[in-house]
N, C-alpha and C positions, 0 to 999 in steps of 0.2 A: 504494500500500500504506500504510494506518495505522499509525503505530506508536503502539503503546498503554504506558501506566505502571502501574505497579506501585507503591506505597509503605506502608513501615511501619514505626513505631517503636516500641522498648519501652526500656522501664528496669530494667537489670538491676543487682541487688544485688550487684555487685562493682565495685574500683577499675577506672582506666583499663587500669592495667600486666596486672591480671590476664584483664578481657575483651580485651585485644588480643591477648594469650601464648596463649587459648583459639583466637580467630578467623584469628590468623596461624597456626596449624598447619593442615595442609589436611589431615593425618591423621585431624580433627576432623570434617571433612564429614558424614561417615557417620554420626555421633552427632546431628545435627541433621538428616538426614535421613526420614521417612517410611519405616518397613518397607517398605511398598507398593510404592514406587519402584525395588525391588531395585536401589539403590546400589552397584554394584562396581567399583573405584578399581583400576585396569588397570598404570597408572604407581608409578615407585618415590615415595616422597615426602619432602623434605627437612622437617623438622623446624620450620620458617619460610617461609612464603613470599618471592618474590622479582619483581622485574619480569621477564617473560617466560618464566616457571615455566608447564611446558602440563601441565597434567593430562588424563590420559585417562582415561575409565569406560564403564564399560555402566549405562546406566539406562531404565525403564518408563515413562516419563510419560503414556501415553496408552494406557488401554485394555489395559494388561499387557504391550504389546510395546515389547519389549527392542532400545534404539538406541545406537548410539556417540554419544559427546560426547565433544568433546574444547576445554577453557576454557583459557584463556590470563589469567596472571595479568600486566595490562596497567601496571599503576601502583600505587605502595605509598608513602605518606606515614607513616611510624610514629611515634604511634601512635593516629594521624588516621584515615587511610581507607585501604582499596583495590580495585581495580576489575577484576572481570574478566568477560572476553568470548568467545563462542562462538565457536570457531574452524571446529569440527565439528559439526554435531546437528542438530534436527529446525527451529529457528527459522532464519529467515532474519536475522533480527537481534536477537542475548540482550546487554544491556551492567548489568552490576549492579554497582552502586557499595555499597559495604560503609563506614557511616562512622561516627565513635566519639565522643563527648562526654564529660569529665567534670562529673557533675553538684555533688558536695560533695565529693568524697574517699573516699567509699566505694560510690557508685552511678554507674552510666555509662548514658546514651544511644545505642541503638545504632539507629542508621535503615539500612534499606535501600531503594536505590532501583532500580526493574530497569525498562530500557524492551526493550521486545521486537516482531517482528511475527513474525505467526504464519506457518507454513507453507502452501501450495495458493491463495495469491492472494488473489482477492476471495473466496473460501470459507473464507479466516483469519478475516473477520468473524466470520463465524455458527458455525464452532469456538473463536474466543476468547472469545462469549455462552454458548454452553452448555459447553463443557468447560474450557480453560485458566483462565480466570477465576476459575472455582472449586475449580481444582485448584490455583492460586497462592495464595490464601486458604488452602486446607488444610495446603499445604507450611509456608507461614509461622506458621497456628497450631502447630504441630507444632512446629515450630522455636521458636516463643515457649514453650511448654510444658519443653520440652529445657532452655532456655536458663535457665525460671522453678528447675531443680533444679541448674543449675549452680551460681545464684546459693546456692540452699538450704544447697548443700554447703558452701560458705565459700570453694570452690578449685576452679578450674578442671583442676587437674592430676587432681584425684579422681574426678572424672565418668567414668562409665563406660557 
């Protein structure tokens, strides 16, 4: 089985302290999610993530049907990185590393890194060329999008 990567970074117009306080709420998810994807966040959710924090959801990644996942928040440097991993869901193996830079004092780098293998075997190939592949692009610009009006706002807390 392949495992394939993912990466992406963008720069967003806010400090360190402020894009971390955004991406360490898991409350947050949703707001960086994809309508599409009908996002539904199953579990209660603390306010900060934590090592070993499991979030449960129902999400659509594929084709509109609707699967459990369930992400395990594996590791948290603050207010460096953190990393979390599919516990539950349709990949055989999801690991995405979340990590943060500051760039002068008022802008931050935020890369993500997500190595994954698909689902159904040697048939992951040829669903990861036609479909994942560019459904991880669309996730991501969405998310860069989302993340472009956080910055806009001045504050993370205001995003809505």
């Amino acid at each position: 089985m392949p495992v394939y990567t993912f990466s992406r970074t963008q720069t967003v117009s806010l400090p360190l302290a402020d894009c971390w306080r955004f991406f360490s709420d898991p409350r947050n998810l949703s707001k960086i999610t994809p309508p599409a994807l009908r996002l539904h966040v199953e579990s209660e959710l603390p306010p900060e993530i934590h090592p070993g924090l499991m979030i449960r959801y129902t999400v659509s990644p594929f084709l509109g049907v609707p699967m459990q996942w369930l992400t395990e928040i594996t590791q948290v440097r603050k207010p460096e990185y953190f990393v979390d991993e599919q516990r539950v869901g349709p990949y055989h193996l999801w690991h995405h590393e979340h990590s943060f830079r500051a760039l002068n004092g008022r802008e931050t780098e935020v890369h993500d890194l997500v190595h994954y293998v698909p689902p159904l075997g040697p048939l992951g190939a040829l669903i990861n060329a036609i479909i994942i592949r560019r459904e991880l692009t669309r996730i991501f610009d969405f998310r860069e999008e989302q993340l472009r009006r956080v910055s806009e706002s001045g504050a993370c807390d205001s995003f809505a």
